[in-house]
C-alpha positions as CSV (number, residue, x, y, z in Angstrom):
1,X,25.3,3.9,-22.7
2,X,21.4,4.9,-22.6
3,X,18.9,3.0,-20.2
4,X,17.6,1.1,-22.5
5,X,20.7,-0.5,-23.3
6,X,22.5,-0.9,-19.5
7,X,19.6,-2.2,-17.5
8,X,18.6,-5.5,-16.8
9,X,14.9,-6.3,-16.4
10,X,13.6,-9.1,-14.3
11,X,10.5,-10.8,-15.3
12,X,9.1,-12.4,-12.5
13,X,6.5,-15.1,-13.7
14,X,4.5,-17.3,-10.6
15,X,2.3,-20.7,-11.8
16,X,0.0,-23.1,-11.1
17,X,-1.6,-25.1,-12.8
18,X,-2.1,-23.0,-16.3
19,X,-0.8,-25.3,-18.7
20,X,-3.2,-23.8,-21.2
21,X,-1.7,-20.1,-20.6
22,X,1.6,-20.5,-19.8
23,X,3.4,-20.3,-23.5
24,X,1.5,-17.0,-24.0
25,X,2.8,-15.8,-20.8
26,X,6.7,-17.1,-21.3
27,X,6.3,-16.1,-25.4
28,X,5.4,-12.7,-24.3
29,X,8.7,-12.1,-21.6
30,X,11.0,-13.4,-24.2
31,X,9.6,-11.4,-27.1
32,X,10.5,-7.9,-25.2
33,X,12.2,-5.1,-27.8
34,X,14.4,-4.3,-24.9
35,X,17.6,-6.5,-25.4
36,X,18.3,-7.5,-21.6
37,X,15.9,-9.6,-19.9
38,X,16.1,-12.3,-17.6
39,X,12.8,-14.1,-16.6
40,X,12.1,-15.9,-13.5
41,X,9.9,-18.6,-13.8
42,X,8.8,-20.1,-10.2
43,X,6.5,-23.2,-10.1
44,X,4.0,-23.3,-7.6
45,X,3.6,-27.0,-7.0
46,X,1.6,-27.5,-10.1
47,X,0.3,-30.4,-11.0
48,X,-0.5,-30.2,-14.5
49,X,1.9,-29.9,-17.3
50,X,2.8,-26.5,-16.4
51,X,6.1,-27.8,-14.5
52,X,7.5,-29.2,-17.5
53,X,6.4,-26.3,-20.1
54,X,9.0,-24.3,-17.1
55,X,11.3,-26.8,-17.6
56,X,11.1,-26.9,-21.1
57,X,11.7,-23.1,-21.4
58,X,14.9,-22.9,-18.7
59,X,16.4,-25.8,-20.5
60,X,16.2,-23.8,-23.8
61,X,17.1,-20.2,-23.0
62,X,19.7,-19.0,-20.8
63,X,17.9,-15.6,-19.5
64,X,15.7,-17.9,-17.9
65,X,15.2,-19.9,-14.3
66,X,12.9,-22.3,-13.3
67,X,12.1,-22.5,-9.3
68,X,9.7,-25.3,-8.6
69,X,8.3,-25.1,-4.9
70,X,5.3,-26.5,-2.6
71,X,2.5,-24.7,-3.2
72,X,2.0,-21.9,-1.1
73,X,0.0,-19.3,-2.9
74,X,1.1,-16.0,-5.3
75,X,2.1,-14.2,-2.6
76,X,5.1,-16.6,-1.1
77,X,5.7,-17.7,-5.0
78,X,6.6,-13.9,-5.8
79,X,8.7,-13.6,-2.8
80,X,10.4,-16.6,-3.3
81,X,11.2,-15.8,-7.0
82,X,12.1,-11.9,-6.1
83,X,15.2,-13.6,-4.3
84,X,16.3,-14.5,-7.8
85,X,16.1,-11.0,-9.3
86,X,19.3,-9.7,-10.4
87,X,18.2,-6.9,-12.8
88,X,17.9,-3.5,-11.7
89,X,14.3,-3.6,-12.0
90,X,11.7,-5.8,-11.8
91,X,8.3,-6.2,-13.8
92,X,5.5,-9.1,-12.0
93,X,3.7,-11.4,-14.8
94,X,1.1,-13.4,-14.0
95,X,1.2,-16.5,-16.3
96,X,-1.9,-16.8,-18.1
97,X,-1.7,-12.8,-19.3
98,X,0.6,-11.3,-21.9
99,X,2.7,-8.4,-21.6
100,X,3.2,-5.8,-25.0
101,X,6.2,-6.4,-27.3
102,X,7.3,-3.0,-26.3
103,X,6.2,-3.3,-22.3
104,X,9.8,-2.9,-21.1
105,X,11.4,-0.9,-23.6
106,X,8.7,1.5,-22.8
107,X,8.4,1.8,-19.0
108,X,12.2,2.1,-18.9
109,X,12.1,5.3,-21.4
110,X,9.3,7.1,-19.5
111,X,11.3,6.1,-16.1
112,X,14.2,7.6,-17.6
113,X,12.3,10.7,-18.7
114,X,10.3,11.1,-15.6
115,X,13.3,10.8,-13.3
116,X,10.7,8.7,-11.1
117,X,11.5,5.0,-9.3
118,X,8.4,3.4,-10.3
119,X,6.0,3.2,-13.5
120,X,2.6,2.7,-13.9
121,X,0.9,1.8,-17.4
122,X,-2.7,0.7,-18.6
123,X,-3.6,-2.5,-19.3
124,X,-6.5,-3.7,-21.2
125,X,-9.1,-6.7,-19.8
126,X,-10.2,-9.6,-22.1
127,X,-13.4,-11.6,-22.1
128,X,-13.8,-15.0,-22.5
129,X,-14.4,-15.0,-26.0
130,X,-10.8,-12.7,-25.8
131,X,-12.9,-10.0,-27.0
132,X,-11.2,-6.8,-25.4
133,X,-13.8,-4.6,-23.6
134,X,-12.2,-2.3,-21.2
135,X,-8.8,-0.5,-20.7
136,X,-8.3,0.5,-17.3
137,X,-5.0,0.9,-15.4
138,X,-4.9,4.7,-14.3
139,X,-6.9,7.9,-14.5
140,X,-5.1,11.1,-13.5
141,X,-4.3,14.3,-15.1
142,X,-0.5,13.9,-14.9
143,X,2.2,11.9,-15.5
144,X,4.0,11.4,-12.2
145,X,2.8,11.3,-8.3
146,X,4.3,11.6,-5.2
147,X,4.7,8.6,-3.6
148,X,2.2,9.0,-0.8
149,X,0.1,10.6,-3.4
150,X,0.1,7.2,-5.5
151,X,-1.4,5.9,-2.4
152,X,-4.0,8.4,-1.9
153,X,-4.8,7.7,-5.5
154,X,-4.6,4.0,-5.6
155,X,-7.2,3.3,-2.4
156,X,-9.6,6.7,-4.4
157,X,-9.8,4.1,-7.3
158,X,-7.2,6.6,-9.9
159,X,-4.6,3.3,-9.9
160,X,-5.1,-0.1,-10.3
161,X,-4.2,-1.9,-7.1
162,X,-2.5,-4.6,-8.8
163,X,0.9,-5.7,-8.9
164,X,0.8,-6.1,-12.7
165,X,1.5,-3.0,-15.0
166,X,4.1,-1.7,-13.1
167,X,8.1,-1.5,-13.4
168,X,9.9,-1.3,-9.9
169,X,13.8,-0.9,-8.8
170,X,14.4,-4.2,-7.6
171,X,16.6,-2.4,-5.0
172,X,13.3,-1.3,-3.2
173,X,10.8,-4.4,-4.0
174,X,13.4,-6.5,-2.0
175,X,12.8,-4.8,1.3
176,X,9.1,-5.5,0.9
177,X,7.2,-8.6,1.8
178,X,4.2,-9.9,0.2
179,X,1.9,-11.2,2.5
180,X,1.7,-15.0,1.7
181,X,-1.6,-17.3,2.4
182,X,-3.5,-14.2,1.6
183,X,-6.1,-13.2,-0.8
184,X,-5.4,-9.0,-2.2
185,X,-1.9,-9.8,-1.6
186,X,-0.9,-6.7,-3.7
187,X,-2.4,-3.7,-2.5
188,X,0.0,-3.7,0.9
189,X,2.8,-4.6,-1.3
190,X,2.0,-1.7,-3.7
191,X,1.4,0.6,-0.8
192,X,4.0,-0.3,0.5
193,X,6.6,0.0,-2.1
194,X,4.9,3.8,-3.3
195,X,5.9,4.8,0.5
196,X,8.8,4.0,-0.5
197,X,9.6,6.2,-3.2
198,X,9.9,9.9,-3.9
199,X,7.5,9.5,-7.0
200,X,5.7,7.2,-9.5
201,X,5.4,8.1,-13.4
202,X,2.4,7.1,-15.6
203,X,2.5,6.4,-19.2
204,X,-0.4,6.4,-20.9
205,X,-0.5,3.0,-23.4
206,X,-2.0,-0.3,-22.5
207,X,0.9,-2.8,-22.2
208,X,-0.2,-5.4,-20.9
209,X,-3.1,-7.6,-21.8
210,X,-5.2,-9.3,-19.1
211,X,-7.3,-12.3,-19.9
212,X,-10.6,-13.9,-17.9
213,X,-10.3,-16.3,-15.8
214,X,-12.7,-18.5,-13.8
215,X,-9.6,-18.6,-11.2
216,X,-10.3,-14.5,-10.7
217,X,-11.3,-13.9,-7.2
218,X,-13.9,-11.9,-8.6
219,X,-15.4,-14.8,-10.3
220,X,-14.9,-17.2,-8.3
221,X,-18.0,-17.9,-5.6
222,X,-17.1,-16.2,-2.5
223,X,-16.0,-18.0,0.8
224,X,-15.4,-17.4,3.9
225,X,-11.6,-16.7,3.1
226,X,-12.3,-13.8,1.3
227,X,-14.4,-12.1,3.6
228,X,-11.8,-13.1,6.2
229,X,-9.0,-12.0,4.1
230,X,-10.0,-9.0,3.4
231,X,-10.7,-7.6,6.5
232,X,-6.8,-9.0,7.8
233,X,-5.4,-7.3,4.4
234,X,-7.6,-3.8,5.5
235,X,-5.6,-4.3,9.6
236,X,-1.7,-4.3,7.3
237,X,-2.7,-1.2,5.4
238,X,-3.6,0.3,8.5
239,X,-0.3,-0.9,9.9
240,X,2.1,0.6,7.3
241,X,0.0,4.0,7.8
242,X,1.5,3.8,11.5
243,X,4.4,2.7,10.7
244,X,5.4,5.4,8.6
245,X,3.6,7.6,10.4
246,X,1.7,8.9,7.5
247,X,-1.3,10.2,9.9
248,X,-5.2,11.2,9.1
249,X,-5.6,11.8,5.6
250,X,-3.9,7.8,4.7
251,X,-5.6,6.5,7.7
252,X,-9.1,8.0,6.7
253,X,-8.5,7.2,2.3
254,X,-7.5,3.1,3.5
255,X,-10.6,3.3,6.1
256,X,-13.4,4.4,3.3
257,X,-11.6,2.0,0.6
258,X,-12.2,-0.6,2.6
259,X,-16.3,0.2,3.3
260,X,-16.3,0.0,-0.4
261,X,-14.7,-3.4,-0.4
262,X,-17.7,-4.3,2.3
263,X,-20.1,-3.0,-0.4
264,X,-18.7,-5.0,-3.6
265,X,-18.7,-7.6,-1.0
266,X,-22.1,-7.3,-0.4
267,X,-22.5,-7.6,-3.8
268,X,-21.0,-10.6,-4.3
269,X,-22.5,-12.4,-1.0
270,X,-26.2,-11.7,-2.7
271,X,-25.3,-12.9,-6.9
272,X,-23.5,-16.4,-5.2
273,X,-26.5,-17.0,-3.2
274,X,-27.6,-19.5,-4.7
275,X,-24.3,-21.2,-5.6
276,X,-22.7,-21.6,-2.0
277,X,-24.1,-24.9,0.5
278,X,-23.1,-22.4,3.6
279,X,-24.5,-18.9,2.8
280,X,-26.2,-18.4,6.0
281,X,-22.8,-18.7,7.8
282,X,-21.2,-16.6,5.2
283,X,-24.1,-13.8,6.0
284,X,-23.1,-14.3,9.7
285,X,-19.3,-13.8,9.3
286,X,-19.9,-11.0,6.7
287,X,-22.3,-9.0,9.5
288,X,-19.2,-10.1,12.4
289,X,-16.7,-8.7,10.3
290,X,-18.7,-4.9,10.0
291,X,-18.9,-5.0,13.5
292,X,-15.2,-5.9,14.2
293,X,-14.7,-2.8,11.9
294,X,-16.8,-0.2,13.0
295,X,-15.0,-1.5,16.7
296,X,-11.9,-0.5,15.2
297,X,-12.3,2.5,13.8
298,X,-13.9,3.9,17.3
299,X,-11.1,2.5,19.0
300,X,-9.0,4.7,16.3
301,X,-11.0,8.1,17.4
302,X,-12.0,7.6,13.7
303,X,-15.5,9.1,12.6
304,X,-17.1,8.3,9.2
305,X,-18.7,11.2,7.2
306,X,-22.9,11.3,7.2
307,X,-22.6,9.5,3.7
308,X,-20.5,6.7,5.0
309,X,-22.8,6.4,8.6
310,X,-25.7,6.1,5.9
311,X,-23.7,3.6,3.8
312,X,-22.3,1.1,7.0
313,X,-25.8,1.4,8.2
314,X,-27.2,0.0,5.0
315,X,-24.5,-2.9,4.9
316,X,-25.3,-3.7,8.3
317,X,-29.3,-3.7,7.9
318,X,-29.7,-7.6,7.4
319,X,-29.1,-7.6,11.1
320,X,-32.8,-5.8,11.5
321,X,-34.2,-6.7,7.9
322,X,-34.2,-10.0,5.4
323,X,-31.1,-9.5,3.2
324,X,-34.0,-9.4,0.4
325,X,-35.4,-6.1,1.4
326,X,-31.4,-5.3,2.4
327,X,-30.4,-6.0,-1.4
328,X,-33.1,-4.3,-3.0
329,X,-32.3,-0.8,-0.9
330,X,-28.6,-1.4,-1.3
331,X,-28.4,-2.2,-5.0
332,X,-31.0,0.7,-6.1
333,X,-28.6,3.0,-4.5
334,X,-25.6,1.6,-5.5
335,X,-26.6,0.7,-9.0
336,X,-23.5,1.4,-10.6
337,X,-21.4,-0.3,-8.3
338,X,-23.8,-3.3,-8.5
339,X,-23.6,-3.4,-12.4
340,X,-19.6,-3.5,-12.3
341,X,-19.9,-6.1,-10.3
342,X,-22.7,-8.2,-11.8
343,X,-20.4,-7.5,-15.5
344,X,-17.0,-8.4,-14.0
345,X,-18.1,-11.6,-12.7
346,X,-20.1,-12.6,-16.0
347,X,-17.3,-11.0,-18.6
């Protein structure tokens, strides 16, 4: 028998609270042109309608479960409902976006064809007005990676961190944790699971369609937890690069990714300005949390190029200048960066 016949797919599907999205989501998984799916729906302690749209669906199809637990965030959701997996591989959903028709039937074809243990595909990102204006996903000149390669290139900004548009053997997701009660839950898990493989494959069709959401930590105004979070998500990437001893070139790729996340940051902090009661803490937490990091990376022997000295000293210049005259400087430099953000959290 071929792949595409023999190999059961789990659709792992976390929710809370998106009775508006959820059909699309469910509709989507059950439409797959690749015969054997099961999907996993797991209920975050929602308290909407979305609980019985769940149970509606696991009462009327077989291939799927319905887990309802206390809320506890995506990250303990998606482990709870990877102890239900029983298909060989696994693809995460979340439930207000939509995967292809042909999603599954084609990730398992190029896996096949690749001889790899892990695909990535593009996806394309939705407005509001569910106008699509970007696709986005991966940019490389080949099909497949090493695995510590797909790391390289995920924290370089050549793979989308997410855990969506990617097929995994369900054999090596269930040795890996998300972290739960954590914002950017899915770059350690992706890291971790490429560090797991000999290589990850590419195909190059958007599959998966991924829809704006207010509830996008993007768009959402920022809080402390975010700054917090990242900066404890940053400490486990650093972690798994000692733990599989994967030495100076991961250690300094996870170390400038995550000066870029105190940039976008930045970013952020000054557009929700006006929207947050607290923003003078948040300013002091942001400036603590460069200085816990440049202490870190000192007591790592680590040294930052003269671009990324120039760059931390510019994030860190509210400390000697107003955060007006800080912005100004930053954002002329960075305009590009400052556009993204400015569009992402409008689109």
């Amino acid at each position: 028998m071929s792949l595409k016949e023999q190999s059961l797919v789990s659709i792992v599907i976390p929710f809370f609270n998106v009775e508006l999205y959820l059909d699309r989501a469910i509709q989507s998984a059950l439409n797959q042109t690749h015969p054997l799916i099961e999907i996993i729906l797991v209920d975050d302690g929602s308290t909407d309608q979305s609980g019985q749209i769940g149970t509606g669906y696991a009462e009327q199809y077989e291939q799927i479960q319905l887990l309802s637990i206390p809320n506890g965030g995506p990250g303990y959701a998606r482990n709870r409902g990877m102890e239900l997996v029983t298909g060989e591989y696994l693809v995460f959903l979340d439930a207000d976006d939509a995967l292809e028709p042909n999603m599954v039937e084609v990730m398992l074809r190029e896996l096949r064809r690749q001889a790899v243990q892990g695909m990535v595909c593009k996806f394309t990102l939705y407005d509001k007005k569910l106008n699509a204006f970007r696709k986005t996903g991966w940019k490389l000149d080949t099909d497949q990676v090493a695995g510590d390669q797909a790391v390289i290139e995920m924290y370089n900004g050549c793979i989308a961190s997410t855990i969506w548009a990617k097929i995994y053997q369900s054999d090596i997701v269930k040795t890996i944790r998300f972290p739960e009660g954590l914002w950017f839950e899915d770059r350690p898990f992706a890291m971790e699971y490429f560090l797991n493989v000999e290589k990850m494959g590419f195909v190059d069709a958007s599959l998966i369609n991924i829809y704006a959401r207010d509830t996008s930590i993007t768009r959402q105004t920022i809080t402390a937890k975010r700054i917090e979070d990242l900066h404890h998500i940053y400490k486990m990437e650093i972690e798994l690069v000692d733990k599989y001893q994967k030495g100076a070139l991961m250690e300094a790729t996870i170390i400038n990714h995550h000066l870029r996340t105190f940039l976008e940051s930045f970013f952020v902090l000054m557009l929700d300005q006006k929207e947050v009661d607290n923003i003078e803490e948040l300013q002091v937490l942001y400036l603590d949390y460069i200085r816990q990091f440049r202490n870190h990376i000192a007591v790592r022997n680590y040294t930052l190029s003269a671009k990324k000295t120039f760059l931390l000293r510019l994030l860190e210049s509210p400390k000697w200048i107003p955060w007006s005259w800080s912005f100004f400087l930053i954002s002329n430099i960075k305009r590009r960066t400052y556009k993204s953000i400015s569009k992402l959290k409008l689109s």
